[in-house]
N, C-alpha and C positions, 0 to 999 in steps of 0.2 A: 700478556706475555706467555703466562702458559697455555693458551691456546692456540698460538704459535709453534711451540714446543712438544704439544700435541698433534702436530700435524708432524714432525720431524721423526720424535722420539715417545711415543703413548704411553709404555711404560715406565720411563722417566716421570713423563709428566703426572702419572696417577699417584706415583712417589710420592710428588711434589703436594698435593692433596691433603697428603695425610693417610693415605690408606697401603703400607707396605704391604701386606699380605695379600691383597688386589694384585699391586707393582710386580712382582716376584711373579704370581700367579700367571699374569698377562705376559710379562718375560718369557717364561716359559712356551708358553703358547706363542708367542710372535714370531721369536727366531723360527721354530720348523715352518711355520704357518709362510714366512716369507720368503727361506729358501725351496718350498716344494708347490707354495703357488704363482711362483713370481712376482709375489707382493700386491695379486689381484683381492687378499684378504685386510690388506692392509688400511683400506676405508673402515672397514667395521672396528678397527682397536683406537681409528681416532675419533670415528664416533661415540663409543664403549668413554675413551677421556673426555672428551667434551661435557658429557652428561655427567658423569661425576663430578668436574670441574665445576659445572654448574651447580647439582647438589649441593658439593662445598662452600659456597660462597652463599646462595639462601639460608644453608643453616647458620652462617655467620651473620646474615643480617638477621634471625629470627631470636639469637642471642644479645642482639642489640639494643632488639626492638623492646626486647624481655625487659 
Protein backbone atom coordinates (compact mmCIF):
# COMPACT_ATOMS: atom_id res chain seq x y z
CA UNK A 1 0.00 0.00 0.00
CA UNK A 2 2.60 2.48 0.58
CA UNK A 3 4.15 1.88 -2.47
CA UNK A 4 1.19 2.83 -4.12
CA UNK A 5 1.03 6.07 -2.11
CA UNK A 6 4.49 6.65 -3.20
CA UNK A 7 3.67 6.98 -6.50
CA UNK A 8 0.72 9.53 -5.59
CA UNK A 9 1.99 11.36 -2.69
CA UNK A 10 6.28 10.53 -1.92
CA UNK A 11 6.42 12.75 0.81
CA UNK A 12 3.50 11.51 2.52
CA UNK A 13 4.66 8.19 1.94
CA UNK A 14 8.35 8.87 3.50
CA UNK A 15 6.21 10.12 6.52
CA UNK A 16 4.63 7.08 6.70
CA UNK A 17 8.38 5.36 7.03
CA UNK A 18 9.17 6.87 9.85
CA UNK A 19 11.43 9.43 8.75
CA UNK A 20 9.58 13.06 9.26
CA UNK A 21 12.70 15.09 8.88
CA UNK A 22 13.24 13.14 5.32
CA UNK A 23 9.05 14.04 4.79
CA UNK A 24 9.25 17.71 5.40
CA UNK A 25 12.72 17.93 3.65
CA UNK A 26 11.34 16.27 0.36
CA UNK A 27 7.97 18.58 0.78
CA UNK A 28 9.85 21.09 0.48
CA UNK A 29 11.61 20.30 -2.46
CA UNK A 30 8.62 18.61 -4.32
CA UNK A 31 6.05 21.49 -4.44
CA UNK A 32 8.70 23.91 -6.45
CA UNK A 33 10.31 21.05 -8.11
CA UNK A 34 6.62 20.12 -9.64
CA UNK A 35 5.32 23.44 -10.27
CA UNK A 36 8.59 24.64 -12.22
CA UNK A 37 9.27 21.33 -14.04
CA UNK A 38 5.89 20.09 -14.78
CA UNK A 39 6.38 17.33 -12.72
CA UNK A 40 9.21 15.88 -15.27
CA UNK A 41 11.16 15.57 -11.61
CA UNK A 42 8.50 13.79 -10.09
CA UNK A 43 10.02 10.09 -10.91
CA UNK A 44 13.04 10.74 -8.95
CA UNK A 45 10.95 11.61 -5.18
CA UNK A 46 9.08 8.28 -6.04
CA UNK A 47 12.04 6.51 -6.54
CA UNK A 48 13.89 8.61 -3.37
CA UNK A 49 10.24 6.64 -1.41
CA UNK A 50 10.50 3.52 -2.77
CA UNK A 51 14.08 2.87 -1.47
CA UNK A 52 13.45 4.11 1.83
CA UNK A 53 10.23 2.13 1.92
CA UNK A 54 12.37 -0.56 1.23
CA UNK A 55 15.19 0.28 3.89
CA UNK A 56 12.36 0.38 6.36
CA UNK A 57 10.90 -2.82 6.04
CA UNK A 58 14.67 -4.98 5.96
CA UNK A 59 15.48 -3.13 9.04
CA UNK A 60 12.27 -4.53 10.46
CA UNK A 61 12.99 -7.90 9.35
CA UNK A 62 16.67 -7.66 10.57
CA UNK A 63 15.12 -6.83 14.05
CA UNK A 64 13.11 -9.94 13.92
CA UNK A 65 15.47 -12.02 12.89
CA UNK A 66 17.61 -10.54 16.03
Amino acid sequence: MNYLLAILLPPLSILLTGRPIVAILTFLIWIPALVFSGGLTHPMFIILAWILIFQAREDRRERRAS
